[in-house]
N, C-alpha and C positions, 0 to 999 in steps of 0.2 A: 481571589482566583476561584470563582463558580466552577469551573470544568475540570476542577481537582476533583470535588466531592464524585463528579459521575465518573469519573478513569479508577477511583476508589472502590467506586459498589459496585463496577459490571468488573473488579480485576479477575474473578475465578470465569468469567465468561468468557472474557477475552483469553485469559491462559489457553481455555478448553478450545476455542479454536484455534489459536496459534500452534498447538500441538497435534491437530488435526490434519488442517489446511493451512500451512505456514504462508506467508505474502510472499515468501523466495519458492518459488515452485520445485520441491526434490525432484519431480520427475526431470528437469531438464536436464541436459548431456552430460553436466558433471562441471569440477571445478576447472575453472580457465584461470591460469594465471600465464605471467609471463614477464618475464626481465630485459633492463634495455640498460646497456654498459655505456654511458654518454662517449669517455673515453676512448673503447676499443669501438664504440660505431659499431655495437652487437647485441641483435635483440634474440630470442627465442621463445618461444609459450608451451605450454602441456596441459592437455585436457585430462583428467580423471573420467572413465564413468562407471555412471553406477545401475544398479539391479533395481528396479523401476517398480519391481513388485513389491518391495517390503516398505515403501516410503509411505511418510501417512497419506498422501493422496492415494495409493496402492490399496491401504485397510479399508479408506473411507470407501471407495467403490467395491472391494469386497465385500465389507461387511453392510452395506448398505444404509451407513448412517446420516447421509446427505439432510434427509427431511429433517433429523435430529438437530443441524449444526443449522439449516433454515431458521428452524425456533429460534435457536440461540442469538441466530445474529439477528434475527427481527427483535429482539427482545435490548440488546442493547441498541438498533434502530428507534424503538419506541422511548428508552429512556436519554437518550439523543436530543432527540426533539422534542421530549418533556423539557428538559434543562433547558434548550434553546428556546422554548416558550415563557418559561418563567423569566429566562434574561432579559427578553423580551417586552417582562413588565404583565402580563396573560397571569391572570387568576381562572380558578379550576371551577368550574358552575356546582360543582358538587363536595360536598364536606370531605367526603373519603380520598379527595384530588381530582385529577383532570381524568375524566371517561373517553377510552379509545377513541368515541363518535366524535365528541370535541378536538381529541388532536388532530383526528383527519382532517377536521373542518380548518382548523388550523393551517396545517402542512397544505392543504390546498389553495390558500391565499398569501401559500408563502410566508407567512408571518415567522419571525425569530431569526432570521439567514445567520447565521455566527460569522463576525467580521474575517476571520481565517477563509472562509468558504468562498468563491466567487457566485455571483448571482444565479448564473445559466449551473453550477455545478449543485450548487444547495435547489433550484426548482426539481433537476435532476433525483438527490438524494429525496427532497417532500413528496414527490408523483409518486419514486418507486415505493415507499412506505406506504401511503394512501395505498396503491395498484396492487402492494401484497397484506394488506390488513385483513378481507377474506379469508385468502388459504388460508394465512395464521388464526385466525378467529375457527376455521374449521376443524383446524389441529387439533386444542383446545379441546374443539366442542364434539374430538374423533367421529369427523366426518369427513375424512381424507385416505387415500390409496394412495400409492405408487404404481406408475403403471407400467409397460413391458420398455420402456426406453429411460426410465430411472425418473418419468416428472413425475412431479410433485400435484396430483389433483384432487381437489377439494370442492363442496356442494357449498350453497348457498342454504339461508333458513329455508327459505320452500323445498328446498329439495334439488335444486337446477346446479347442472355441471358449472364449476367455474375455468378459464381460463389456464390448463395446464402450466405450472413453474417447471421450465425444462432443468435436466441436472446442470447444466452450466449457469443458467441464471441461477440456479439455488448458491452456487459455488459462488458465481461472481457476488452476489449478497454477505458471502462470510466474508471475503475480500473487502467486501466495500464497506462493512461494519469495520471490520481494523482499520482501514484508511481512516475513518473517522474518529476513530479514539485516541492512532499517534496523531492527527491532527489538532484534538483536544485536549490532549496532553502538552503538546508544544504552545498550542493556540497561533498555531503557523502551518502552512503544506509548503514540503522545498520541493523543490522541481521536479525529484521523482515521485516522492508520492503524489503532488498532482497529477501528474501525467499519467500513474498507476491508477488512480481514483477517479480522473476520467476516460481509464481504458477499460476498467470493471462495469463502472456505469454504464458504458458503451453497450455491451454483453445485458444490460439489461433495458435498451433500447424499447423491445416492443413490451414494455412496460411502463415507462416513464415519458417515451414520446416527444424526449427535448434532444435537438441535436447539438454536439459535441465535437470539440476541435481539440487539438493536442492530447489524445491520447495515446499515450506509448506503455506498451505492458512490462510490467518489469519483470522479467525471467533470471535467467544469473548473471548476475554482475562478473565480469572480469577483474581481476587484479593486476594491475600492472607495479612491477619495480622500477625506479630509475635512480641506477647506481651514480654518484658524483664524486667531480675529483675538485679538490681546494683550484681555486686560482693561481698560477705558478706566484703570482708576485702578493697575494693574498688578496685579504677582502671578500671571503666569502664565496660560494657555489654558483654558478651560474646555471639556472633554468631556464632553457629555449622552450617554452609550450609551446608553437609550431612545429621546430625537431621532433618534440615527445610524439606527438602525436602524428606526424608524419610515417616515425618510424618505428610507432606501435604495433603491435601484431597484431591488437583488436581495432585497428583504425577505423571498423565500420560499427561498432558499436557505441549506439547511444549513450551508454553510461559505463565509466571503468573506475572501480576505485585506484586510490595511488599512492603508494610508498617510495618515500626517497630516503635513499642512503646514504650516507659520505662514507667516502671510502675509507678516509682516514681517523674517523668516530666509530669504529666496533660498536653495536649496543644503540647508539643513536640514531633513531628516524623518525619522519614525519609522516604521516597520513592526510587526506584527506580525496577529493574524488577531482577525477581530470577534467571533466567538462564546468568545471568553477574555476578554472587555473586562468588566468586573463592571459589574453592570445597575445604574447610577447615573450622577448626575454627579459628577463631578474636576475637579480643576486638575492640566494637566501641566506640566513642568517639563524644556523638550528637552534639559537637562544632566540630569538626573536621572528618565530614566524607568520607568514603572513594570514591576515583572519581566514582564507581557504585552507590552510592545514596547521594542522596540533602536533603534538608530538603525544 
């Protein structure tokens, strides 16, 4: 398992942004949840919110540590596509390892794609690396500002303005560095972090210059409950995923997570997320459930 060792040496990297910039965005409305009684034919939801100033997204624009969390996540971007070159089979021209210059050269011919990645999504992650190796190199060599709208701009070796990284593309690069380490942790993207990794990507468009389908941002997920009653004559619970979702209270949301309860197991439930529940009815079986949900 090659993509253990890199999830191992960038793990204080990744903490420091997870703790910064989480991939669940605190700023959004707050917690949604919401319960649906099969039985009684009774759904309800409640929203929580919260105080928008204290969240780390809140500190990171107060305190202005954007360009800080850029380094960070360019830095596991670089050791990314190092590993991805070496699995690759790519030897480094120089004794001390692979020199920036070479990986770009690399990441521009696409070389290394990691089978988890789709084609059009890894040219995406190669461009934007190449497209921000500059600033980062400016960083480094403090020849970079902030300017009055929070981008990120940095000088070339002669002297010449580079290319502003506005604060959301800096942002969406923290983002797109963690898509790519639970990706290489798993050695899999399930449907929402694709769809998050290519919604960040997105945000970083007029940088990377490859167009992009299916991206959906992940903001809060809702929860939904759906309480169950045994079969009068037994055999287990019956789940309508049509019904659930009909008579969801988040029915317009892309993604909901989902607990089921049986009414008559206290203590006992399942999890897993609704938009994986196969559009039918079942019977569950809380000792044996189905590979969409655990207990």
């Amino acid at each position: 398992m090659p993509w253990t060792d890199f999830v191992t040496d960038i793990a204080l990297e990744r903490d420091t942004l997870l703790r910064a910039m989480p991939l669940m965005p605190a700023t959004a409305t707050g917690d949604s949840r919401g319960t649906l009684d099969v039985a009684a034919d009774r759904a309800h939801a409640f929203v929580s919110a919260h105080d928008a100033s204290m969240t780390p997204e809140g500190c990171v624009a107060l305190l202005r540590i954007r360009p800080l969390l850029f380094g960070i996540a360019w830095k596991i971007l670089d050791l990314f596509h190092e590993e991805a070159f070496v699995q690759a089979g790519e030897k480094p021209k120089a004794k001390r390892g692979f020199r920036i210059d070479d990986k770009r050269d690399l990441a521009r011919n696409l070389v290394g794609q990691p089978g988890f990645l789709p084609a059009e999504v890894w040219k995406a992650v190669a461009l934007t690396y190449d497209g921000t190796a500059l600033t980062r190199h400016s960083m480094v060599h403090q020849r970079v500002w902030v300017d009055s709208s929070d981008a990120l701009v940095g000088t070339d070796s002669g002297g010449g303005k580079l290319r502003p990284v506005t604060a959301d593309e800096q942002e969406a690069l923290v983002h797109v560095a963690l898509r790519l380490v639970d990706a290489a942790e798993l050695q899999a993207l399930d449907t929402r972090g694709e769809g998050d990794l290519r919604a960040q990507l997105d945000r970083l468009k007029d940088i990377h210059k490859v167009p992009l389908t299916g991206a959906v941002a992940l903001t809060r997920v809702p929860e939904l409950t759906v309480i169950l009653d045994p079969e009068p004559a037994g055999g287990g619970y019956v789940f309508d995923t049509p019904y659930v979702r009909r008579r969801s209270p988040f029915s317009a949301a892309q993604y909901c997570d989902l607990v089921v309860h049986f009414r008559d197991m206290p203590g006992v439930s399942l999890r897993g997320r609704l938009e994986d529940a196969p559009d039918q009815q079942m019977v569950l079986d809380p000792d044996q459930p189905p590979d969409w949900l655990s207990r």
